[in-house]
Each structure stands twice: as C-alpha cells, then as structure tokens.
C-alpha positions, 0 to 999 in steps of 0.5 A: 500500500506504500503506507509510511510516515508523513501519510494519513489514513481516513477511517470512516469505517465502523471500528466494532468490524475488522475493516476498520480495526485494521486500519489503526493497526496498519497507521500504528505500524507504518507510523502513518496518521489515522484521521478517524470518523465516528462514522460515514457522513458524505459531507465531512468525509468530503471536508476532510479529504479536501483539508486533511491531506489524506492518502488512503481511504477504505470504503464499502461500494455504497459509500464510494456511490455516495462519495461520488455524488458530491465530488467530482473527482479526488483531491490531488495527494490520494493514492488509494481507495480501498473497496470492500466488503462486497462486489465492486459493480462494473457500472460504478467502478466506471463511474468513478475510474473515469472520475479519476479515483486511484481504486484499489480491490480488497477481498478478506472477512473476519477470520483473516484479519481484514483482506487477503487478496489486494488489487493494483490501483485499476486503470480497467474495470476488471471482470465480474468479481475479479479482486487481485493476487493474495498477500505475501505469505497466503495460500489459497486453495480453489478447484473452481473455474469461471463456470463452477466456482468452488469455496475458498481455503485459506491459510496464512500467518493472518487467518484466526486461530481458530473460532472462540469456544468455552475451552479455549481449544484453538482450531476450531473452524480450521482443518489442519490449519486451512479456513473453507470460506463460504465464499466460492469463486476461482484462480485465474491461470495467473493467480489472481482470486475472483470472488462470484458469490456466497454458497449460503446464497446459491439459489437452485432454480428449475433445477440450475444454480443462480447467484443473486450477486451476479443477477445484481451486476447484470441488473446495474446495467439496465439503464436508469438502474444506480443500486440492486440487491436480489434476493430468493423466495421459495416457489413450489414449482420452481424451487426459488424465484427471484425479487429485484430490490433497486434504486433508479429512474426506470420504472418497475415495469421497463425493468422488467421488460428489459430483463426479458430482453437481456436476462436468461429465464433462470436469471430473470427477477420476477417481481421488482420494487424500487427503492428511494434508498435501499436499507443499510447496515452499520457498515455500509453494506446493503441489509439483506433481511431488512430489504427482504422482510419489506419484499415479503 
C-alpha cells in the first residue's frame, strides 16, 4: 500500500468490524496518521479529504456511490481507495475510474484479519468479481473455474486461530490449519482470486444454480438502474424465484421488460420494487433481511 510516515489514513469505517480495526493497526505500524470518523457522513468525509491531506481511504461500494455524488473527482495527494466488503459493480467502478479515483480491490472477512487478496490501483474495470493476487505469505486453495466456482481455503500467518469456544481449544473452524470460506469463486491461470458469490446464497432454480450477486451486476446495467440487491423466495414449482430490490429512474415495469430482453429465464427477477434508498447496515453494506422482510 506504500503506507509510511508523513501519510494519513481516513477511517470512516465502523471500528466494532475488522475493516476498520485494521486500519489503526496498519497507521500504528507504518507510523502513518489515522484521521478517524465516528462514522460515514458524505459531507465531512468530503471536508476532510479536501483539508486533511489524506492518502488512503477504505470504503464499502455504497459509500464510494455516495462519495461520488458530491465530488467530482479526488483531491490531488490520494493514492488509494480501498473497496470492500462486497462486489465492486462494473457500472460504478466506471463511474468513478473515469472520475479519476486511484481504486484499489480488497477481498478478506473476519477470520483473516481484514483482506487477503489486494488489487493494483485499476486503470480497467476488471471482470465480474475479479479482486487481485493474495498477500505475501497466503495460500489459497480453489478447484473452481469461471463456470463452477468452488469455496475458498485459506491459510496464512493472518487467518484466526481458530473460532472462540468455552475451552479455549484453538482450531476450531480450521482443518489442519486451512479456513473453507463460504465464499466460492476461482484462480485465474495467473493467480489472481475472483470472488462470484456466497454458497449460503446459491439459489437452485428449475433445477440450475443462480447467484443473486451476479443477477445484481447484470441488473446495474439496465439503464436508469444506480443500486440492486436480489434476493430468493421459495416457489413450489420452481424451487426459488427471484425479487429485484433497486434504486433508479426506470420504472418497475421497463425493468422488467428489459430483463426479458437481456436476462436468461433462470436469471430473470420476477417481481421488482424500487427503492428511494435501499436499507443499510452499520457498515455500509446493503441489509439483506431488512430489504427482504419489506419484499415479503
């Protein structure tokens, strides 16, 4: 990351998530400032980015669109922007590439101490869930390929002891050593990790596999479409159908005219609200049961 004296780190995450714990560890390590926000506020991270002299920042997608909005482009002494957390869209990464902001793609959870796999500053937008080669020092085992990702194992000097038990017994959650996530994806010939989806969130529909988070990117290019989250109800004859939660100017009913247009019928939302703004957590990161529970 280039983090040394004399740099600032604008921490705007929630510091009761990793994301943000890290950050401190990494200014203390490297001697850099820590600039820290109670919270994201869009105005006051602007404010600061402008008079702090900040050279790093960590956001969530959400809070890069937000960014966006009121900014134009970045102040002059930022190096990189950190996003996490969850899929990068191609439409926003576009967005904010053509902008000027120097992007930089992370892939990591709790167990791993924040990120494990970092990308370059882009000068492209990357493929569909496409991060960048693991840290020094982690192994990353995969059998996926592009048409049948497979979870993730992970094993480093980063990745947890193991998960907290009554006995204090280290290696609960590993096997020999090595974490299975439940996130699948696969390596390309030239090792660099892409993350497609969460098995958690395989959905079988007419008897194929259907990841949400895909149908969320193919949605982003809709035009008139700035945010999607879609998520599965059961369906006695199909096994799952699919609700399209989103916020934009196109209307439910062009939407879904161009989904019949461009989507397969496996991949095909069949019911869609639009959203002012769509729930969010503490973290910044969509809230899939609040938005669920108001599809229902």
């Amino acid at each position: 990351l280039g983090l040394g004296p004399g740099d600032a780190w604008l921490g705007c995450l929630p510091r009761c998530h990793v994301g943000g714990l890290m950050i401190g560890y990494r200014c203390a390590l490297a001697g850099a400032t820590l600039v820290a926000h109670p919270a994201f506020a869009t105005d006051t991270v602007a404010r600061d980015l402008e008079r702090q002299g900040i050279t790093h920042l960590s956001l969530v997608p959400p809070m890069l669109a937000r960014l966006l909005a009121v900014m134009p482009g970045p102040p002059p002494g930022l190096r990189a922007v950190l996003v996490g957390g969850q899929a990068l869209s191609g439409t926003l990464a576009r967005q904010a590439l053509d902008a000027g902001w120097p992007l930089r793609l992370t892939y990591g959870m709790t167990e791993t101490c924040s990120h494990i796999a970092l990308s370059p500053v882009l000068r492209a937008v990357p493929p569909p869930g496409r991060v960048g080669r693991p840290l020094p020092g982690v192994e990353v085992r995969c059998q996926g390929t592009p048409d049948a990702p497979a979870p993730l194992r992970l094993r480093g000097p980063q990745v947890m002891v193991g998960y907290a038990d009554a006995d204090r017994q280290p290696g609960r959650g590993l096997q020999d050593g090595w974490f299975e996530t439940s996130d699948l994806g696969f390596l390309t010939p030239v090792g660099e990790l892409t993350v497609v989806g969460r098995a958690d969130q395989l959905l079988v529909i007419g008897g194929e596999a259907v990841l949400p988070s895909q149908v969320e990117e193919r949605l982003l290019a809709a035009p008139g479409v700035s945010a999607a989250v879609v998520v599965g109800f059961a369906d006695p004859v199909w096994g799952h159908r699919l609700v399209a939660a989103y916020t934009g100017d196109l209307a439910p009913g062009d939407l879904e005219a161009w989904c019949r247009r461009e989507l397969p019928a496996r991949e095909r939302p069949r019911g869609f609200r639009r959203f002012t703004t769509l729930p969010v957590l503490a973290s910044g990161k969509p809230d899939l049961r609040a938005i669920k529970d108001q599809l229902a």
